[in-house]
Backbone as ProteinMPNN parsed JSONL, in Angstrom:
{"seq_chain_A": "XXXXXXXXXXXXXXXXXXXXXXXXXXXXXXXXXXXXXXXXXXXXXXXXXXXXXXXXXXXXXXXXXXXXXXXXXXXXXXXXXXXXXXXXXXXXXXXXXXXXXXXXXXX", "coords_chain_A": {"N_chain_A": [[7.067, -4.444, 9.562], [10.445, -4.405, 10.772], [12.663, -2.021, 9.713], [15.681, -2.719, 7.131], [18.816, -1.583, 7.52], [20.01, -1.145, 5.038], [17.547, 0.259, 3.833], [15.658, 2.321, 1.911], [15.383, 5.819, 2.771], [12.906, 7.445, 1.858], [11.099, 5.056, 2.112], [11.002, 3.866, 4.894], [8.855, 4.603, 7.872], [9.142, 5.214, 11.077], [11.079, 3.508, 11.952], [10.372, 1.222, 10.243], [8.867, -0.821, 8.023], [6.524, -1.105, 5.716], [4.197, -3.499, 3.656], [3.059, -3.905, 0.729], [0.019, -5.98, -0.546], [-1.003, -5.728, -3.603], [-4.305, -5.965, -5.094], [-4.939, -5.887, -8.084], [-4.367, -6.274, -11.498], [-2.015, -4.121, -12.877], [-0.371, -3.497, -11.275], [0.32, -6.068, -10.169], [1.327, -7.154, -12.418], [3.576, -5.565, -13.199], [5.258, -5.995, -10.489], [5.475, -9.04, -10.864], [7.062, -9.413, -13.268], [9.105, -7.433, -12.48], [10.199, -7.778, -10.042], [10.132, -6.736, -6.312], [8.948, -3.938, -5.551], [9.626, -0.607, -4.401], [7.139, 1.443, -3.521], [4.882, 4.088, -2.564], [2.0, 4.765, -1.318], [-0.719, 5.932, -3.266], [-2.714, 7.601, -1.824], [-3.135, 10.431, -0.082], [-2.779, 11.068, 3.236], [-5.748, 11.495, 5.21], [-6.835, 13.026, 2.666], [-8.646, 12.526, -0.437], [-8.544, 9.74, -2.109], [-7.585, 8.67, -4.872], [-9.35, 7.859, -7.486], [-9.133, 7.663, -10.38], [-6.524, 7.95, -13.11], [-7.001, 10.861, -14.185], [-7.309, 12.161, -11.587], [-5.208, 11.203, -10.223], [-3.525, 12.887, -11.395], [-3.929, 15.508, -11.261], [-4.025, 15.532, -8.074], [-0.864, 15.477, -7.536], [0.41, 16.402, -9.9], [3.446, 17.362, -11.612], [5.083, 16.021, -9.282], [5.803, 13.548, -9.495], [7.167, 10.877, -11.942], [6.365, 9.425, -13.744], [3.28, 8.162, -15.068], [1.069, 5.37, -14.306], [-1.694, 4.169, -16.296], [-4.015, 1.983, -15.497], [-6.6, 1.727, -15.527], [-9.667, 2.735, -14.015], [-10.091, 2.845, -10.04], [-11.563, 0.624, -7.363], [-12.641, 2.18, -4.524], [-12.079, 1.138, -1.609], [-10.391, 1.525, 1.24], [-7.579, -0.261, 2.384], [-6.734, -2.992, 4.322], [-4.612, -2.082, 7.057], [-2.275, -4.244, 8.837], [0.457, -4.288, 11.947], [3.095, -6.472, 12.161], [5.171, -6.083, 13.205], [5.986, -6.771, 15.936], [5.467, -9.265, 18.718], [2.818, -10.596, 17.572], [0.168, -9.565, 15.672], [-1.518, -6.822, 15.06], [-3.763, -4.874, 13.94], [-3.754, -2.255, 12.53], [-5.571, -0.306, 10.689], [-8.703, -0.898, 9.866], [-10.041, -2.586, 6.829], [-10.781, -3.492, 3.402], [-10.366, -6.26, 4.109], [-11.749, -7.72, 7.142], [-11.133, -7.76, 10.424], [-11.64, -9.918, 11.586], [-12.024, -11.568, 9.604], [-9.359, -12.049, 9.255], [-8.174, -12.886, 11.854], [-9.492, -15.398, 11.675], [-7.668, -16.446, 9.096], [-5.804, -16.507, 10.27], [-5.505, -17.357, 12.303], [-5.494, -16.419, 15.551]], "CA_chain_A": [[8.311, -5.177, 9.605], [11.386, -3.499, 11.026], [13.105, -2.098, 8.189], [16.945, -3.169, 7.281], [20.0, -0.103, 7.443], [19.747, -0.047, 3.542], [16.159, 0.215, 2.889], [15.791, 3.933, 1.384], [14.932, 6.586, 3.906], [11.781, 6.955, 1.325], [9.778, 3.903, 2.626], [10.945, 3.718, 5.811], [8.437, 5.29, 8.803], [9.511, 4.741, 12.654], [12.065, 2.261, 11.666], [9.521, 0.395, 9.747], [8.608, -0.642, 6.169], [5.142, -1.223, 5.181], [4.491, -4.539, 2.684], [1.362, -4.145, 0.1], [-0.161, -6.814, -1.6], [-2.137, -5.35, -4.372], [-5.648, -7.08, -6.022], [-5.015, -5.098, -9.314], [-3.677, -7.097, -12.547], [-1.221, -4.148, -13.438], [0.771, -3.672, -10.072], [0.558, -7.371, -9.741], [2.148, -7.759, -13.351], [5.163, -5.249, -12.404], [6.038, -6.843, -9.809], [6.111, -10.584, -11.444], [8.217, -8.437, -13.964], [10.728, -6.777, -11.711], [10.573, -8.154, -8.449], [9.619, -6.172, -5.315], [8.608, -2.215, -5.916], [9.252, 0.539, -3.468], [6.409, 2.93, -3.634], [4.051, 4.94, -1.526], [0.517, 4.753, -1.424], [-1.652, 6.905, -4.189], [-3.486, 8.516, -1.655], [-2.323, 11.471, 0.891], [-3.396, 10.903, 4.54], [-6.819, 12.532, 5.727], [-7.543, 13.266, 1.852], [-9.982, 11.647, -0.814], [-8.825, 8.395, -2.706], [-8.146, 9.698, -6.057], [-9.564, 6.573, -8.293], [-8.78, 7.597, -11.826], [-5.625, 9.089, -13.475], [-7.157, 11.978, -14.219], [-7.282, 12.646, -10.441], [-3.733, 11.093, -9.671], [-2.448, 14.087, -12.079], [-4.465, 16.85, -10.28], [-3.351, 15.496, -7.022], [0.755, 14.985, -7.716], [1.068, 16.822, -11.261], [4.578, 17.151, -11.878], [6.027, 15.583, -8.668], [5.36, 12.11, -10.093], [7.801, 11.349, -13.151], [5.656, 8.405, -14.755], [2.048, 7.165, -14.218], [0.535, 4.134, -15.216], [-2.9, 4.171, -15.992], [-4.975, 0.972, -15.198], [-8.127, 2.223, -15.459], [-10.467, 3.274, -12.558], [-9.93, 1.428, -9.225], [-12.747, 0.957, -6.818], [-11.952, 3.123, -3.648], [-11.935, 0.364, -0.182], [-9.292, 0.974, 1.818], [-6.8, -1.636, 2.281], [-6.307, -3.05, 5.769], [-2.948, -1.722, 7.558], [-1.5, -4.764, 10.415], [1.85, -3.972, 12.409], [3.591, -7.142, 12.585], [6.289, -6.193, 14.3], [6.218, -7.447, 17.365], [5.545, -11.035, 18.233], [1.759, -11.006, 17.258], [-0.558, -9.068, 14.755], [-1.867, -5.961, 15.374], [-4.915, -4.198, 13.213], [-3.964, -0.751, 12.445], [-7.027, 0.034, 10.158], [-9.287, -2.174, 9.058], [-10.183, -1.998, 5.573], [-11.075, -4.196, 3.017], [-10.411, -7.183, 5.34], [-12.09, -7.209, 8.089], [-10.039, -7.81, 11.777], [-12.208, -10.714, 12.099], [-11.386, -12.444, 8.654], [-8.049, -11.823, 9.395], [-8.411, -13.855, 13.126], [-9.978, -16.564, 10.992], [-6.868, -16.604, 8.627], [-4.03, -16.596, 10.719], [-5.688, -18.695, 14.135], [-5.512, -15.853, 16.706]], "C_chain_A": [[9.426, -4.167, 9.851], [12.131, -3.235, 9.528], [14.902, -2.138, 7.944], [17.606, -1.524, 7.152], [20.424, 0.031, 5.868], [18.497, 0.203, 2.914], [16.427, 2.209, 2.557], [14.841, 4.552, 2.03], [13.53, 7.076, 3.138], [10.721, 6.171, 1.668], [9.949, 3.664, 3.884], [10.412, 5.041, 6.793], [8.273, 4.774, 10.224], [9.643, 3.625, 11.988], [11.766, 1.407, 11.133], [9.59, 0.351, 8.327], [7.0, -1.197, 5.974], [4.953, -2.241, 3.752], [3.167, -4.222, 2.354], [1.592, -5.304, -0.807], [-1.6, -6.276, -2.456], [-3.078, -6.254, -4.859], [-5.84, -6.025, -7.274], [-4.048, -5.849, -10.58], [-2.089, -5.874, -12.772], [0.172, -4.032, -12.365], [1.035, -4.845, -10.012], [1.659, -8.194, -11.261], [3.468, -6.778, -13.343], [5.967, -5.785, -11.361], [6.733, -8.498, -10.027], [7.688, -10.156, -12.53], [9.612, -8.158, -13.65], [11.132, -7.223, -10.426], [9.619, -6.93, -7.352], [9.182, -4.186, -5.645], [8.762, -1.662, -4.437], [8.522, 1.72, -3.457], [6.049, 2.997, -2.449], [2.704, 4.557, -2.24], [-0.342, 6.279, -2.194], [-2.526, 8.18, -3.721], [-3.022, 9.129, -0.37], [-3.53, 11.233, 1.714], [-4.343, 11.938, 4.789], [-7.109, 13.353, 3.809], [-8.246, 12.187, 0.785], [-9.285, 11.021, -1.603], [-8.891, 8.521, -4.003], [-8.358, 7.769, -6.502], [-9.775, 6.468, -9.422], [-7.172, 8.193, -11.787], [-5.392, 10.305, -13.709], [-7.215, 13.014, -12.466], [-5.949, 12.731, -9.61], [-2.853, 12.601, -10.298], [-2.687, 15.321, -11.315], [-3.746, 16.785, -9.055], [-1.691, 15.915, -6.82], [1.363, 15.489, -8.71], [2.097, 16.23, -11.553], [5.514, 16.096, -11.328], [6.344, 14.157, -8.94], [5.837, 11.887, -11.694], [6.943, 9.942, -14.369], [4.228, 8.081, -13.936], [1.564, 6.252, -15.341], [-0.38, 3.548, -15.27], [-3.459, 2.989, -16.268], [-6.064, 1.148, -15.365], [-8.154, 2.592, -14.089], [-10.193, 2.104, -11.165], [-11.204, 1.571, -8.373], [-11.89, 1.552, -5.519], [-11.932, 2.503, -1.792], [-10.713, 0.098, -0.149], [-8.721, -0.342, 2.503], [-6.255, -1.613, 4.209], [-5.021, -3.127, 6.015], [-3.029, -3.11, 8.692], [-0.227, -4.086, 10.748], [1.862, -5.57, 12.536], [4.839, -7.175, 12.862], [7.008, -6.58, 15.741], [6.021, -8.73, 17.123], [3.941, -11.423, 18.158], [1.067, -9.72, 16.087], [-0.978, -8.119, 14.763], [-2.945, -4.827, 14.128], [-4.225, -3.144, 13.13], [-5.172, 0.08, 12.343], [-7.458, -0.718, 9.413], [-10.166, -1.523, 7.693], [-11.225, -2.935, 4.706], [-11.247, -5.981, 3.754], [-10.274, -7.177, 6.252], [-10.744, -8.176, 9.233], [-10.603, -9.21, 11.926], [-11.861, -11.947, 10.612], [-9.69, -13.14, 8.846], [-7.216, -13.234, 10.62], [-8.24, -15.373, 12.186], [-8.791, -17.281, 10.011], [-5.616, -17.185, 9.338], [-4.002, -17.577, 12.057], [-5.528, -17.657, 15.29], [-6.209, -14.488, 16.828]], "O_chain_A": [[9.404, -3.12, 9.204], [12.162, -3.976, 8.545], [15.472, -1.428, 8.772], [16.985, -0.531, 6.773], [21.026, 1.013, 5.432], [18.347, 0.342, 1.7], [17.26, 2.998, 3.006], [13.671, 4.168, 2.039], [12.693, 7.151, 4.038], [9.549, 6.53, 1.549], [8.942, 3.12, 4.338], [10.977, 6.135, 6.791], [7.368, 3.992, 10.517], [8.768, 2.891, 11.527], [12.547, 0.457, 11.187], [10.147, 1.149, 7.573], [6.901, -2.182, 6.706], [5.524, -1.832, 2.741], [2.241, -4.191, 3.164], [2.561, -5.641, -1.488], [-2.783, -6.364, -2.126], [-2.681, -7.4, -5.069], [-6.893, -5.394, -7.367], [-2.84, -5.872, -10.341], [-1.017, -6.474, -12.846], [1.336, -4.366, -12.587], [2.228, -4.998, -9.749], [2.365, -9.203, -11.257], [4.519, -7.395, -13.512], [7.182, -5.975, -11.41], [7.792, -9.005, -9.657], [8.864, -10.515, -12.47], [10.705, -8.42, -14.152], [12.22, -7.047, -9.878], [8.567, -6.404, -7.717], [10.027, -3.744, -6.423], [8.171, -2.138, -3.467], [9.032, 2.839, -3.398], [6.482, 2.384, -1.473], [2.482, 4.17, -3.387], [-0.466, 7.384, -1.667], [-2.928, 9.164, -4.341], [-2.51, 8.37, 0.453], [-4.713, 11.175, 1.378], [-4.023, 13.12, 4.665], [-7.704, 14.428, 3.89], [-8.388, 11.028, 1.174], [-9.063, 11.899, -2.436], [-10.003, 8.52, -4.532], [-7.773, 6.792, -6.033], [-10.433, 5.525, -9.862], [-6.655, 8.732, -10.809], [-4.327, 10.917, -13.622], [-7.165, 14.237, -12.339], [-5.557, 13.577, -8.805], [-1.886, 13.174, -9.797], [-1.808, 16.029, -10.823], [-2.938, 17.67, -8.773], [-1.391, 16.684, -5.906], [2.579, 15.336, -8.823], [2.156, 15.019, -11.77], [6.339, 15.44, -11.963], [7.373, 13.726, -8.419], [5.234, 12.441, -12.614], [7.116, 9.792, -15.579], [4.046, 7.847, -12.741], [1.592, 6.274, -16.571], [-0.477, 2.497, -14.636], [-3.468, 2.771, -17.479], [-6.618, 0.055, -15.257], [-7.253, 2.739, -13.265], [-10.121, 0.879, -11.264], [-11.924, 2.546, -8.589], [-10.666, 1.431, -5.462], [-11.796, 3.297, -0.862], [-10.007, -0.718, -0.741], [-9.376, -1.237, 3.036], [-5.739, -0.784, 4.958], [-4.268, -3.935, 5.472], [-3.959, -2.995, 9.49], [0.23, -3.31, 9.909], [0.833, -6.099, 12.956], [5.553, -8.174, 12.78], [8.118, -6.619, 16.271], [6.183, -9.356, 16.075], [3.652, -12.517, 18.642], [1.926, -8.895, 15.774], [-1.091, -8.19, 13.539], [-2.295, -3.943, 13.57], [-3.883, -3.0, 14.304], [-5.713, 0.809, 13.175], [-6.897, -1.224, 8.441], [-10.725, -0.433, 7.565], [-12.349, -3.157, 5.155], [-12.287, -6.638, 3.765], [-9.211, -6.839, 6.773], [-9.831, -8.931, 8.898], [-9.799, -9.868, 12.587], [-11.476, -13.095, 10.835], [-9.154, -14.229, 8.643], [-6.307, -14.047, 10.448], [-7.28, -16.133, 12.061], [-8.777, -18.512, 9.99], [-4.772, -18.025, 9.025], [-3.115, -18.22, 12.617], [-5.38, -18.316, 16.32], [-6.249, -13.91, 17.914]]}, "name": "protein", "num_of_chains": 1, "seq": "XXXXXXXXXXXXXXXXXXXXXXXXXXXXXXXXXXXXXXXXXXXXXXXXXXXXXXXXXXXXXXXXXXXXXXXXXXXXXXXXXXXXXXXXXXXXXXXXXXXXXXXXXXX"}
């Protein structure tokens, strides 16, 4: 989704913003909570998927001023679309496949 002239230069990459919908009870109960969250994704591009806390700390130590441990998550990446333009576009397919996706949306 293009991203508006106050989103915080933080989440925005090539003029974009990136929308997750988590399948995890405690992200999903912060957000009912507070409304919308601006993070980043847990795991650094081209490395491994940390899937405890004890790994998020190794990874990020200090730079990270709160974490909030859920337990263990299982480690299937989450499918990226672009919908920025005027149709759908796969990035990387993940947990749902390109073909579920078809099936969902009609095209």
């Amino acid at each position: 989704m293009t991203a508006s002239p106050a989103a915080p230069d933080g989440v925005v990459r090539e003029g974009r913003i990136g929308l997750r919908a988590p399948n995890h009870p405690v992200p999903l109960a912060l957000v009912a909570a507070s409304g919308p969250l601006a993070a980043t994704s847990a795991n650094l591009s081209g490395a491994v998927t940390p899937t405890d806390i004890a790994a998020l700390e190794d990874l990020f130590g200090t730079a990270v001023a709160c974490y909030v441990d859920g337990g263990p998550i299982e480690t299937t990446a989450s499918t990226v679309v672009d919908a920025s333009g005027d149709g759908i576009v796969v990035v990387r397919e993940g947990v749902i496949s390109a073909e579920a996706l078809e099936r969902a949306i009609g095209s």
